[in-house]
C-alpha positions as CSV (number, residue, x, y, z in Angstrom):
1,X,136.1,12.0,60.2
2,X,133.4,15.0,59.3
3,X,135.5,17.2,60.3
4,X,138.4,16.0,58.4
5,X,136.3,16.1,55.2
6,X,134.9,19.3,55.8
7,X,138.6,21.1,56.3
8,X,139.4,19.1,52.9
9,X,136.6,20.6,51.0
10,X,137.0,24.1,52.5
11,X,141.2,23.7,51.5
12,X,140.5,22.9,48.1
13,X,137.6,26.0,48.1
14,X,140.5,28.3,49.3
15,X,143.1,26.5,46.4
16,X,140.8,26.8,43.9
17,X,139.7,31.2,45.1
18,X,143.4,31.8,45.5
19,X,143.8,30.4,41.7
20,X,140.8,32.4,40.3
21,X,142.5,35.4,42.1
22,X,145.9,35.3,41.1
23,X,145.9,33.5,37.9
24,X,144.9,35.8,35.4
25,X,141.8,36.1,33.0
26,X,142.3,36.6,29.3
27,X,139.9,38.3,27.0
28,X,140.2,38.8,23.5
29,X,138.3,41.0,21.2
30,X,138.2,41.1,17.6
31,X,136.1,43.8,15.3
32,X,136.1,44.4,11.2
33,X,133.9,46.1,9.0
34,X,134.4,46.3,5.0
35,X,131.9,47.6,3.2
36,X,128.5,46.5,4.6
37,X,130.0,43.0,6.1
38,X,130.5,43.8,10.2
39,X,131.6,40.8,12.2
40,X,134.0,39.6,15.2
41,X,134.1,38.0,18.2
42,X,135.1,38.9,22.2
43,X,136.1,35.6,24.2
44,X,137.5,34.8,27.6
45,X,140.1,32.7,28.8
46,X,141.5,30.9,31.6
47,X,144.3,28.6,32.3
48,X,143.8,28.6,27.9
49,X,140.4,27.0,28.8
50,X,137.5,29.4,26.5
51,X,134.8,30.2,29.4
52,X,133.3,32.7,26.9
53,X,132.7,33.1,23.4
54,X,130.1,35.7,21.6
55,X,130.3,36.4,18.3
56,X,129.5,39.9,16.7
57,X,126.9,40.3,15.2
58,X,125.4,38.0,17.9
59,X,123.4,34.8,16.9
60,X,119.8,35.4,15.9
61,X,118.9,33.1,19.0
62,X,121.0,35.3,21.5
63,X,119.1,38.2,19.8
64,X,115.8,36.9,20.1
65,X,116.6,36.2,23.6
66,X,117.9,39.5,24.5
67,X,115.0,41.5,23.3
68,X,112.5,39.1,25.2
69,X,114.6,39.8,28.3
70,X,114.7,43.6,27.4
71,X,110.8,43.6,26.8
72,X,110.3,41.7,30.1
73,X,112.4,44.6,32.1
74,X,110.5,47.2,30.5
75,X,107.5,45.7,31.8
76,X,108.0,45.0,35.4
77,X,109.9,48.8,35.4
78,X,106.3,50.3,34.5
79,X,104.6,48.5,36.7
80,X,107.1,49.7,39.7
81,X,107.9,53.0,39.4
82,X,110.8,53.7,41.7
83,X,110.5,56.3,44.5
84,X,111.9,59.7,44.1
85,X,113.2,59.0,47.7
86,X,114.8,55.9,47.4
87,X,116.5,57.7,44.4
88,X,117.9,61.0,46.6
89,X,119.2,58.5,49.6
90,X,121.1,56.5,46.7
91,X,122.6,59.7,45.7
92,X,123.6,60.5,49.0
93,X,125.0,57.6,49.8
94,X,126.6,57.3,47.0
95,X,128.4,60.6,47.1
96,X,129.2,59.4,50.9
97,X,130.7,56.5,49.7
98,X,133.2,57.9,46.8
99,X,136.2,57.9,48.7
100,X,136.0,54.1,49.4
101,X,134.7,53.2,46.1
102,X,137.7,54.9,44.2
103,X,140.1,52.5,45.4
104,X,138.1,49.6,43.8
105,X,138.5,51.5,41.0
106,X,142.4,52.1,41.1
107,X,142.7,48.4,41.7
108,X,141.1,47.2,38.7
109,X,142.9,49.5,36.5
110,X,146.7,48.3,37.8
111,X,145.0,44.9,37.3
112,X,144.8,45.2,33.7
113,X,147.2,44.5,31.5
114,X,147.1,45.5,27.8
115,X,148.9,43.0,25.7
116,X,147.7,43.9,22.4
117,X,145.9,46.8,20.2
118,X,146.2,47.0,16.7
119,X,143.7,49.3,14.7
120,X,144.0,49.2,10.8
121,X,141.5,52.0,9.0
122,X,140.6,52.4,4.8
123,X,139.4,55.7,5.2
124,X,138.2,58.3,2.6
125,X,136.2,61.2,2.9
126,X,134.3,63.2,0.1
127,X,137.1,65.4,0.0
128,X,140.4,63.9,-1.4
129,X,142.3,66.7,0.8
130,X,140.3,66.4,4.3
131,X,141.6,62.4,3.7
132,X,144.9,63.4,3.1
133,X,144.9,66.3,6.0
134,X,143.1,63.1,8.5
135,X,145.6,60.6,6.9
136,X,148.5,63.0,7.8
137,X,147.8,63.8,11.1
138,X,147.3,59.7,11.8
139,X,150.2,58.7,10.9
140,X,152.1,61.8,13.3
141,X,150.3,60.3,16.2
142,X,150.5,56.5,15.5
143,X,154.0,56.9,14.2
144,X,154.8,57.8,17.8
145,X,152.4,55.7,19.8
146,X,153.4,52.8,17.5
147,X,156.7,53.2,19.4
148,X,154.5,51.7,22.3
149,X,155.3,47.6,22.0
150,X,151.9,46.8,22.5
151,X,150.3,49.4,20.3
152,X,150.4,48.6,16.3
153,X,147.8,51.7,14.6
154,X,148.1,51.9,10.8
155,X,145.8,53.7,8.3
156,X,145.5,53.4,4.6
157,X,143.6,56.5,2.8
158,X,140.8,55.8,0.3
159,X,140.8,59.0,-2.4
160,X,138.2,57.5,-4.5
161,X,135.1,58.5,-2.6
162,X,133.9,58.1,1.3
163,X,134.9,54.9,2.9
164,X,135.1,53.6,6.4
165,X,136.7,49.7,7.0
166,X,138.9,48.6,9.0
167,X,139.2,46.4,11.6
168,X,140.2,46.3,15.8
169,X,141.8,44.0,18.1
170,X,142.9,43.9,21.6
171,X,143.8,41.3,23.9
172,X,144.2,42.0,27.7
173,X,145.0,40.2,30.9
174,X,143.3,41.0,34.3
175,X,143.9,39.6,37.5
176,X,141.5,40.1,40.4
177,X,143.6,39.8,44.3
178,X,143.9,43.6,44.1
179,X,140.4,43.9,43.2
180,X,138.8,41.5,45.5
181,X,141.2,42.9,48.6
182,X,139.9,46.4,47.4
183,X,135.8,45.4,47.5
184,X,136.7,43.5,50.8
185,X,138.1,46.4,52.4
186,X,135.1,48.8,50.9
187,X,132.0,46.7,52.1
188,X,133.5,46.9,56.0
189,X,132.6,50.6,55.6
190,X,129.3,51.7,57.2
191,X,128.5,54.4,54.1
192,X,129.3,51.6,51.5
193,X,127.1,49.0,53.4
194,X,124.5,52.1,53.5
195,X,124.5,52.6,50.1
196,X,124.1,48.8,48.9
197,X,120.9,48.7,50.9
198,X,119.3,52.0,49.2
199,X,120.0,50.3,46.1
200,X,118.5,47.3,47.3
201,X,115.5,48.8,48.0
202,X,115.5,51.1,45.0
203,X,115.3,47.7,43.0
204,X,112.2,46.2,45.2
């Protein structure tokens, strides 16, 4: 009966790792600016349920938060001064471990997917001709890359006097089998294993 039970529980861990892995992660971001007003948001999603959501500018709580935590890391840093030899076997270790750390990073770049990216600028300079000349040579670049479905780029020229709005959103999916088999294969390596532990003790 234990038995039983425990191959349930570890059958519904390996369900629920093989969904995290192959269903994919959406995350949204959202920036504008006009005039002094900056605001937005960046929010993660799965299976449409929000696991994330920080708004920008961040909540004066959040703030307050993360300069405690900053202030707190600052401290224990000057009270441990890290070794100039634990830094140099990092370094090497590192360098020993590039060729097995690049595929990690191949794999999470064919696991993105951009699915959105639209940039809109009001732009003006104090010159009314450098805007034009910058306003020209926009839209000859975004008049081809908007040719690209998921690219939308567009610019409207201020020649009143200097100006800088607009806003910036992008939406991407990412999907982490390739990513995971990638670190799985990596840490089997003696060099990456070697380097893990310099860090390790570069942080103690």
């Amino acid at each position: 009966m234990i038995y039983t039970i425990i191959g349930v529980i570890l059958l519904i861990l390996a369900l629920i790792l093989l969904l995290i892995l192959f269903i994919p992660f959406h995350i949204s971001f959202y920036l504008s600016k006009h005039e002094k007003d900056v605001g937005g948001y960046i929010q993660v999603r799965w299976l449409n349920i929000g696991l994330l959501k920080r708004e920008i500018p961040p909540e004066r709580k959040i703030k307050e938060k993360e300069k405690k935590e900053k202030k707190e890391r600052k401290e224990e840093k000057k009270k441990t001064k890290p070794n100039l030899d634990n830094i140099i076997e990092v370094l090497k270790n590192f360098i020993k471990s590039i060729e097995y750390l690049i595929p990690i990073l191949c794999a999470f770049l064919k696991s993105i997917k951009l699915q959105k990216l639209s940039l809109n600028l009001n732009l003006g300079f104090s010159s009314p001709v450098n805007t034009a000349l910058f306003s020209g040579y926009f839209w000859s670049v975004s008049s081809i890359l908007n040719l690209i479905p998921p690219l939308k780029l567009s610019i409207t020229p201020e020649f009143q006097g200097v100006k800088f709005d607009g806003s910036l959103e992008f939406e991407l999916k990412i999907t982490f089998y390739r990513i995971f088999g990638a670190i799985i294969k990596a840490i089997t390596k003696k060099p990456v294993l070697q380097l893990f532990w310099s860090m390790r003790k570069l942080n103690q």
